[in-house]
Every structure is written in C-alpha cells, then in structure tokens.
C-alpha positions in Angstrom: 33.1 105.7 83.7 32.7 102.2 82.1 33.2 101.4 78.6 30.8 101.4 76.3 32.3 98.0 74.9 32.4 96.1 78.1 29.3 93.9 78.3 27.7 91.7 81.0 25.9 88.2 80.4 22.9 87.4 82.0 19.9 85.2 81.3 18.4 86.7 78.5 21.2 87.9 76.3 23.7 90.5 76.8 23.8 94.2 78.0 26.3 97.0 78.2 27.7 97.4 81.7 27.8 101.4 81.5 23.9 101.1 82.0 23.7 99.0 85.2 22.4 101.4 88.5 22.4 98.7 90.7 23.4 95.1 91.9 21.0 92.9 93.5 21.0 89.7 95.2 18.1 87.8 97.1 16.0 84.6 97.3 14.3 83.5 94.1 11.9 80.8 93.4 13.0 79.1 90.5 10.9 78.0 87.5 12.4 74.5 87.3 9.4 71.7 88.3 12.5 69.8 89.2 14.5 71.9 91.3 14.9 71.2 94.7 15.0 74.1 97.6 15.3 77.8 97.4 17.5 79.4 94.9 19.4 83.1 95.2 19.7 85.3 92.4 22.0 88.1 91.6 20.6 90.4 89.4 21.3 93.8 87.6 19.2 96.5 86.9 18.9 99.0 84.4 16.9 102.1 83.6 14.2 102.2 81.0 11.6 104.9 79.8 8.5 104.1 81.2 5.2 106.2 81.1 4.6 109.7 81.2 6.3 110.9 84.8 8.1 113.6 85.5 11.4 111.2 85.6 10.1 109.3 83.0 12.3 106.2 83.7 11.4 102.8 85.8 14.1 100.3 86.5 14.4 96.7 84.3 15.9 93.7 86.0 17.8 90.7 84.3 19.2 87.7 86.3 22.8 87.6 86.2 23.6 84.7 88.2 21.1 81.8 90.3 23.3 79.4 93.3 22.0 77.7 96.1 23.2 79.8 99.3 22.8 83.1 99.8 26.4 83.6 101.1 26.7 82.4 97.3 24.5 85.1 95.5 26.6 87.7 97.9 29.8 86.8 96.6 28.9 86.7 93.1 27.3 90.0 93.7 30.8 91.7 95.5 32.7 90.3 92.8 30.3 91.4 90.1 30.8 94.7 91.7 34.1 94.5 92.2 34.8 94.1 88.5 32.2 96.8 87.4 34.1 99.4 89.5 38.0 98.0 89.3 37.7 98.0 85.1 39.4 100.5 83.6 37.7 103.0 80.7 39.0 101.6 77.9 37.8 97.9 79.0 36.6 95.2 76.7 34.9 92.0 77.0 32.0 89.9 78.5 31.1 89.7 82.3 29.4 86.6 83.1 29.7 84.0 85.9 31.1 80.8 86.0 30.3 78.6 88.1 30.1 81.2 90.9 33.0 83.4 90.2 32.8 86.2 87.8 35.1 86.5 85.0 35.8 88.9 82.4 36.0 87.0 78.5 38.1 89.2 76.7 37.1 90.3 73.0 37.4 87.1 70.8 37.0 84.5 73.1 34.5 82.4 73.0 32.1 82.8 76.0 30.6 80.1 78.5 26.8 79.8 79.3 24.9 81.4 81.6 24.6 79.9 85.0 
C-alpha cells in the first residue's frame, strides 16, 4: 500500500497517490488558441462520492501530464505507473513530470511546474 505522504502533481494542484484507481492516457484537444496539432494526455483518476447509488462513488479525473505523441503519453503513463507500484510504504515526496519523465521530488525540495 502507498503512503499517505507521497503526493502526485498534476494540473490543478496536488493529490495523495494512495487514492489513484487508475492511469489513463489518450488524445486530448487542448485549450490553447495557439497550439498547433493534437495533444495526448496522461491522466489519473480518483474516486469521489457522487449521488445517491448503491456504490455511491463516480470517478474524478485530473491531467497529469500533456506531450505531442502518443508513444509519449504511454511512456509517461508506464513510468507513472511504474513509480506508483515500485514505491515503498514509507515513501515521501511529489510525483510530477518533467519534461516527459516522471520523477519523484523528495520532501524539501523545491518542485518544478507542471507540464
């Protein structure tokens, strides 16, 4: 099981990477007027309550990563994955992407932006 204190960056802020259920990757069309082509996202997603249902949960997405090829988006998202499952349950620190590798930012570091 993941720690509680290991965190992953994506485009709106921060969440706890003990809460992901699943890693997606795809084509996205991005919301830049000056963009050029076809982007590929990698995002995660998360369960939160929603309605009344007998599971009561629905699923909340949050980009992690946007690149230009798909091949791209893939790797970020093995790597992403990769991380998630090789981290050990004491783990610490930020996941974000870089470029498009994933790193881990240890506690105390100071943390890049958000591709």
């Amino acid at each position: 099981m993941l720690s509680a204190r290991l965190w992953i960056r994506v485009s709106q802020g921060w969440l706890r990477a003990d809460q992901v259920v699943e890693v997606r990757y795809g084509s996205s069309i991005s919301g830049d007027p000056y963009a050029r082509g076809k982007t590929f996202a990698v995002t995660v997603l998360l369960p939160v309550p929603e309605g009344s249902g007998e599971d009561g949960f629905g699923l909340s997405e949050s980009t992690f990563a946007r690149v230009t090829t798909e091949d791209a988006a893939r790797k970020v998202a093995e790597e992403l994955l990769h991380l998630l499952l090789g981290s050990p349950e004491d783990a610490a620190g930020v996941v974000e992407v870089r470029g498009e590798a994933v790193a881990l930012s240890p506690p105390g570091s100071t943390f890049g932006s958000a591709d």
